[in-house]
NUTOR-170240 format. One record per residue (C-alpha): residue in one letter; x, z, y negated. Coordinates in pm, whole numbers, plus 50000, padded with zeros to 5 digits. Example, Ala and Ser with C-alpha at 12.3 -4.5 7.8 and 13.67 -1.06 7.14 Angstrom:
A512305078050450/S513675071450106/
end
This chain:
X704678225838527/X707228194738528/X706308163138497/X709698148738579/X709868136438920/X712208150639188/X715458140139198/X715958104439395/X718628118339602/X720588153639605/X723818138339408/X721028135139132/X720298170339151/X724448174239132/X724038153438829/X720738170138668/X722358208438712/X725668194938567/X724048181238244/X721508214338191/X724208232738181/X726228211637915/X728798192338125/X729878159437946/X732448152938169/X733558148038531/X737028142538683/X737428126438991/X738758102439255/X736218085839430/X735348084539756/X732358075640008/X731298109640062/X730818116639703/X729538082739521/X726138095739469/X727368121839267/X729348104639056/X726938072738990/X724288095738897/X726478119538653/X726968083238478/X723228076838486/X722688110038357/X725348102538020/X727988123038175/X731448110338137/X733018099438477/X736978099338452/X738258087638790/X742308097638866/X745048086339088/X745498118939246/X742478144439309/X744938169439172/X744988154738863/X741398154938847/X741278193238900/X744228199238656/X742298179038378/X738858202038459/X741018232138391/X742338218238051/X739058204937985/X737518238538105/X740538264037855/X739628236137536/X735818240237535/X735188270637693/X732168252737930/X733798251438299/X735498219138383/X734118200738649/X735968179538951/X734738161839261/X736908149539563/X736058135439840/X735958152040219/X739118161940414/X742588149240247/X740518142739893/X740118183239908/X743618189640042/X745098169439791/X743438195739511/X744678232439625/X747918236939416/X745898226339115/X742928252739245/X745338275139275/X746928271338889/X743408274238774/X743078306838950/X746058320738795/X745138307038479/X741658322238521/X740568291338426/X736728281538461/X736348254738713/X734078238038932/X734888217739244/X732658198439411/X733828183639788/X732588163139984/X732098166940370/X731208146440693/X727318144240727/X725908183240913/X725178168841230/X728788159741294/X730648184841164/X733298201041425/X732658164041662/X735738145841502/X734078129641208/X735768110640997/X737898138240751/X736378164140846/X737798197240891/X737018232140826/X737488232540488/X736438272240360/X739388285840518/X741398263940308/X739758270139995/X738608308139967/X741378319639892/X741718304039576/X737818301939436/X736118328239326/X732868315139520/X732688290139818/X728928277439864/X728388254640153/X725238240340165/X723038225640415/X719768213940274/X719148191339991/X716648213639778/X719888236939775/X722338216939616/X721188217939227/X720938260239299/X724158260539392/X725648241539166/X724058261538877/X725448294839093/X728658279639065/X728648273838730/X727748305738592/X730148326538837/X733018302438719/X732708321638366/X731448352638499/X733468380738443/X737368375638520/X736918331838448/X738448311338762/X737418281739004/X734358279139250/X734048252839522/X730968234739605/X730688217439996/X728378187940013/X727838173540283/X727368135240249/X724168134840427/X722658156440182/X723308131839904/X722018098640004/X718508092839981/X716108106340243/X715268068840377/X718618057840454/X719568094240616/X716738091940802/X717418054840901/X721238069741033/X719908092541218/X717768073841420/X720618045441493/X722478072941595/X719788088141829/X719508048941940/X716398039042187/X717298048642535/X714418061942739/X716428092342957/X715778128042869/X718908130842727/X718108102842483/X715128118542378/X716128154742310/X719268139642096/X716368122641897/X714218156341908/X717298170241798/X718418149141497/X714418145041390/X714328183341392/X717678181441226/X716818162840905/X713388181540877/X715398211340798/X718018194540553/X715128177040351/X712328203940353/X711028209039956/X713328182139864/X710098161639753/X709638197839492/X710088190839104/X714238203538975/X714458207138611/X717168235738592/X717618250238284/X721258259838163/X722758299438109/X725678313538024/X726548347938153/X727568375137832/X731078385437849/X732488413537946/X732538442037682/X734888468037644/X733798505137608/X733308517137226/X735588543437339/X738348523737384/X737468507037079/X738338539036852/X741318552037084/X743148520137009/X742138518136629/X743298547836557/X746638545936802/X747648516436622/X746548529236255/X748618561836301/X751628538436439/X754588535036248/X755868499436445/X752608485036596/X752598454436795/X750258428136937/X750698401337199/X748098379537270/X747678358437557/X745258333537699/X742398355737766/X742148360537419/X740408326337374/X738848319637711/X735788322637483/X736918298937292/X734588288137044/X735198323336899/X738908318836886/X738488313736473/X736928348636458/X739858365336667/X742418347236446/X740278359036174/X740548394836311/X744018391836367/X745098385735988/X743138412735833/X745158437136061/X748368430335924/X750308436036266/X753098415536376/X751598392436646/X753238372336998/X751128343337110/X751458329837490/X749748306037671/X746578293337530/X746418317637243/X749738300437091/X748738285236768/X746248310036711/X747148317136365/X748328282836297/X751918270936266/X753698290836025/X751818323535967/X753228355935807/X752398376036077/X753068353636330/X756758365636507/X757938332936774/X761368351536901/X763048383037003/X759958394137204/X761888415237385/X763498437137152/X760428437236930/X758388454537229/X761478479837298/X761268488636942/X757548494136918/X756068529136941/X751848510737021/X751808478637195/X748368461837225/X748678437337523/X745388415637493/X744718389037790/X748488398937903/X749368413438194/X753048432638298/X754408402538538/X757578388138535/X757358374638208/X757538407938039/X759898419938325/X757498437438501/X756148459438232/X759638469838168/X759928454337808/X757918478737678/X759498515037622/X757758542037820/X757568566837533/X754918539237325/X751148538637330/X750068511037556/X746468498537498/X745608469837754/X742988450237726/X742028428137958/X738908416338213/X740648423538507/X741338459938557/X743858447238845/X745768427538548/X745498458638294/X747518476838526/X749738455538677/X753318473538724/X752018494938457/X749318521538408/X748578522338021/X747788548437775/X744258530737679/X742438511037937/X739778485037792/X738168464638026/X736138435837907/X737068403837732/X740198405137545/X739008385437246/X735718406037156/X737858437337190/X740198424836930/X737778416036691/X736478450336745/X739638470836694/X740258447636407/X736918460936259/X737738498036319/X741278499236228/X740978473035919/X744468471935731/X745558504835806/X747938496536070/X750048470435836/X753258483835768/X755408458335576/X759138474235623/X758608467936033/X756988432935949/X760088424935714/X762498434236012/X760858412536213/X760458383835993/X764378388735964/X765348383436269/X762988351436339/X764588339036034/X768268347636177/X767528328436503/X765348299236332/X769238294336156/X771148297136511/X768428268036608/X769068247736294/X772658249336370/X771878239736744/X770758209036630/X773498197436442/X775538192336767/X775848154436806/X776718138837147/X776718110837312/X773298110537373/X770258125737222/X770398166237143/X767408179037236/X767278208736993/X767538182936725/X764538158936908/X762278189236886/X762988197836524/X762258159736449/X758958155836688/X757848190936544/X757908171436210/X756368145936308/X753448156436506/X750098156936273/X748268185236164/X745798179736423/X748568178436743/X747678190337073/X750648197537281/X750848194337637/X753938210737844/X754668200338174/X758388208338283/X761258231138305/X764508234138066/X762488205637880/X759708220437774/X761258260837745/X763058240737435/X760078225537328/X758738264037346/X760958275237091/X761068251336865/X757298232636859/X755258250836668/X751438249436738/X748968239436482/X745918257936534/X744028271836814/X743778260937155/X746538234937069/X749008241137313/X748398238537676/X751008249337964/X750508259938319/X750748298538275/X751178322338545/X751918301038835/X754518282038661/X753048245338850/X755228213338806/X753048180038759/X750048192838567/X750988173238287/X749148141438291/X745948157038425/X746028185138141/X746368150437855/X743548132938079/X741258169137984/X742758169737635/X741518137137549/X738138140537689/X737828173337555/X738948164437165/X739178125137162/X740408127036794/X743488144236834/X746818133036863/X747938141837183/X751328151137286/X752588152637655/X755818171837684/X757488161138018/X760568171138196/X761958141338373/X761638163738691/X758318170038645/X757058130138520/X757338122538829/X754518138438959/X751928119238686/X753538087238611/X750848069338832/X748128084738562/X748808061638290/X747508035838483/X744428059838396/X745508067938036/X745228026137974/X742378022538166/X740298045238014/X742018038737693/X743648071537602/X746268071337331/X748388098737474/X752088097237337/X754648109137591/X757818120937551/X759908122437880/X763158147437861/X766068123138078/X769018143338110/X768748129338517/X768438161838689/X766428194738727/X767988209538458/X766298248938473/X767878249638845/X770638227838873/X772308249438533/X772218284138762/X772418268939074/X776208256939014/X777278282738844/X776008307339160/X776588288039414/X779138257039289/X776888228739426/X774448205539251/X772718197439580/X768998184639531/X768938187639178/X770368152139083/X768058129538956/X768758090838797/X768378076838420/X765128061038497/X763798037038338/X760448057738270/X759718039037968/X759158004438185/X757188022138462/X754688031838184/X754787994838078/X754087986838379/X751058006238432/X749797987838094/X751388012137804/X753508010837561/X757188019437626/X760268032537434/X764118044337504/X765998064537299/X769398070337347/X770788082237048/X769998105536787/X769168084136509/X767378063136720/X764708094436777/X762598094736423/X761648054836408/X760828061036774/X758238086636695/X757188068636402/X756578039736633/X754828057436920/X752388077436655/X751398039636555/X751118027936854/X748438059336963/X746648054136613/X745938017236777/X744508032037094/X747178028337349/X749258053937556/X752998050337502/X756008072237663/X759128077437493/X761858076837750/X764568104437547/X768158104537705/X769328138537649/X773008152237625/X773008188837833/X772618218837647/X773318251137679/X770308261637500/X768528282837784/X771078294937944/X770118323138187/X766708309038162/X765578312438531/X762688335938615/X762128353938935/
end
């Protein structure tokens, strides 16, 4: 029996499921409606990171969540607080990302009576959580919480949304004391059965809220793919004469097992794509490791195992692969496994265990080192094209040639962050990851702005790194505001914004289809000051030689604890051209 006593108030039994279940950190943006929550997660030893934008706050819980493998946790406040967080919901979806929001609401007794903020706020939000949970007593909150938690990593990962009500998470006393100032003292009958009402009212929201809550935390098992799957795609890709692999971010959504899989990986001896989250996997330079011609690599291939990946647009539908190969998918979702595409081996459970199982069944006998010399080839052929990319000199700053340089001079222990279009698709080529989990984009949904909020989760998540924010100019513009936060909290993220003044991804097909440049100009901003302003560091390049001291500068300025943006002037490029996706 516990000898702890109840929880004070319910945002304490917030706080107490939260820390049982391992959460160090919470993003947020305060507001009235949530305050008990977020003063007793700091009581509690939880780290409370408050944002400029509740967005921000959800974007850094899915970072947060895709670096530690523990869901990433968020509260908002009621009304516009919530609003404010559905695009980023909806990237964590996408992502299958494991988070956990937690909204406020207007006080039970006033909801649908023009409260302030308050609105119907399910409809808004089920379509892009895996689990709504509403609640409406206070013994009920810590439950589902914990529920939650657990069906945030449950299965196919992805967000959950929590509704508490801010009358459920002040103390009983002052509730109480509301109540009865609303009810006020008249003596007509209508008086008296509103005070019948909102007596009855608050019996019911704090009934067994004086009972003991010591949760304790679980983790649900992962999914696990059939054995016979297993052997099918063993022996499909021993008996293969050009096997392939591409891994995507599934693969490490358990990530503390992400050394195993890149463990399992190597001793296969297959030529291997990374996307998303699983980039860096096998570290930056890797023998197996292929970083271009994805497309005519899977044409050529007679097995393709597609682990975490499904056929959208980025492998054109499911077209990139030639119908005549074996196609083993592997995957948690059997709606992603066969997206656009049935496949010749189904395996349904999480894409990293099956890996390390087909690794263990297959062993080396699928290496075959004339197809991994072809391949090595051509990367080599197009790492040359790049190197004589960046030769170019302008008037400006190439940014071929800035990405060779940062790429040098990011540490062994860089964390990349890519927020942006034509910007960061260079950086994609040319960056190379340094280990696993070190590069963090958007994925599927392709969402501008989650750029400073992904750092802000970097940060918290591995405070030791040296953390790199990739931004478009386009796409700054969305997060400047959050290095106020960055030098508040004192984060030493180093930002690097792309200024070639416009949206370069659209403005670059947009005139050539349709000859105008309409709503895709943008100015030479001084980015660099706005940073300053907000209490960071600041730098502008505008010339090539003028990029390598600048990095050297910025990484001393991080290693001293403050955020600094480089503001890069770019010359245009013709680098991606034919780069936009549909």
């Amino acid at each position: 029996m516990s000898t702890r006593p109840a929880p004070a108030h319910g945002g304490e039994r917030v706080a107490r499921a939260l820390a049982a279940h391992g959460i160090g950190h919470l993003f947020t943006l305060c507001g009235g409606h949530i305050s008990p929550i977020l003063v007793a997660a700091k009581a509690m030893g939880i780290a409370i990171h408050d944002t400029r934008h509740e967005a921000t706050a959800v974007f850094a819980a899915d970072a947060h969540a895709r670096l530690t493998g523990l869901p990433g946790v968020a509260a908002v406040t009621a009304g516009p607080g919530l609003t404010n967080t559905l695009t980023a919901l909806k990237n964590a979806q996408l992502a299958q990302s494991p988070v956990v929001l937690l909204g406020g609401a207007a006080p039970t007794a006033l909801q649908g009576r023009g409260a302030l903020q308050d609105i119907d706020q399910k409809p808004l939000v089920a379509p892009h959580v895996k689990l709504v949970k509403q609640v409406r007593r206070v013994a009920d909150l810590g439950p589902a919480v914990e529920e939650a938690l657990i069906a945030s990593r449950s299965g196919v990962p992805g967000p959950t949304f929590v509704e508490c009500p801010v009358d459920l998470l002040y103390d009983e006393t002052l509730i109480r004391g509301w109540y009865a100032d609303a009810a006020g003292k008249g003596t007509g009958v209508a008086d008296r059965l509103l005070r019948w009402y909102l007596g009855r009212h608050a019996n019911r929201m704090f009934a067994g809220s004086a009972e003991a809550y010591d949760p304790v935390g679980r983790a649900p098992a992962p999914p696990v793919a059939p054995a016979g799957a297993v052997a099918r795609a063993a022996e499909a890709l021993a008996g293969a004469k050009q096997p392939l692999l591409v891994l995507g971010s599934q693969c490490v959504v358990d990530s503390p097992t992400a050394e195993a899989t890149a463990a399992a990986v190597a001793a296969m001896g297959i030529p291997v794509y990374l996307s998303g989250m699983a980039r860096g996997l096998l570290g930056a330079d890797h023998p197996l490791l292929r970083r271009h011609e994805r497309r005519k690599a899977l044409r050529e291939a007679d097995c393709v195992l597609l682990a975490g990946v499904p056929c959208d647009f980025r492998l054109d539908y499911g077209k990139h692969v030639r119908r005549s190969a074996t196609l083993i998918a592997a995957n948690r979702s059997r709606r992603d496994a066969r997206l656009n595409r049935k496949p010749t081996i189904e395996a349904i459970g999480d894409a990293g265990r099956f890996v390390r199982d087909v690794a263990g069944a297959v062993g080396g006998r699928a290496r075959r080192d004339e197809w991994l010399a072809a391949l090595a080839a051509r990367d080599a052929a197009r790492e040359a094209a790049i190197d004589t990319q960046a030769t170019h000199r302008g008037e400006h700053v190439n940014p071929v040639a800035f990405f060779r340089e940062m790429d040098r001079a990011a540490s062994a222990d860089a964390l990349f962050v890519a927020d942006g279009g034509d910007f960061v698709g260079t950086a994609a080529y040319i960056l190379h990851a340094r280990g696993p989990l070190a590069w963090l984009d958007p994925g599927a949904f392709g969402t501008l702005g989650v750029g400073a909020g992904f750092a802000l989760g970097a940060k918290a998540a591995r405070p030791r790194a040296e953390t790199w924010l990739v931004w478009g100019d386009g796409a700054s513009g969305y997060g400047l505001a959050e290095f106020d936060t960055f030098a508040r909290h004192g984060l030493p993220v180093i930002a690097v914004v792309g200024n070639d003044a416009c949206w370069m991804q659209i403005a670059r097909e947009q005139v050539k289809m349709l000859g105008d440049d309409v709503g895709t100009v943008l100015a030479r901003t001084d980015y660099h000051a706005v940073a300053a302003g907000f209490g960071a560091e600041g730098i502008v390049v505008k010339r090539d030689d003028e990029v390598a001291p600048a990095l050297a500068r910025a990484k001393e300025i991080a290693r001293a604890g403050r955020p600094v943006l480089v503001n890069v002037w770019l010359d245009r490029t013709e680098f991606r051209e034919g780069s936009l996706s549909m």
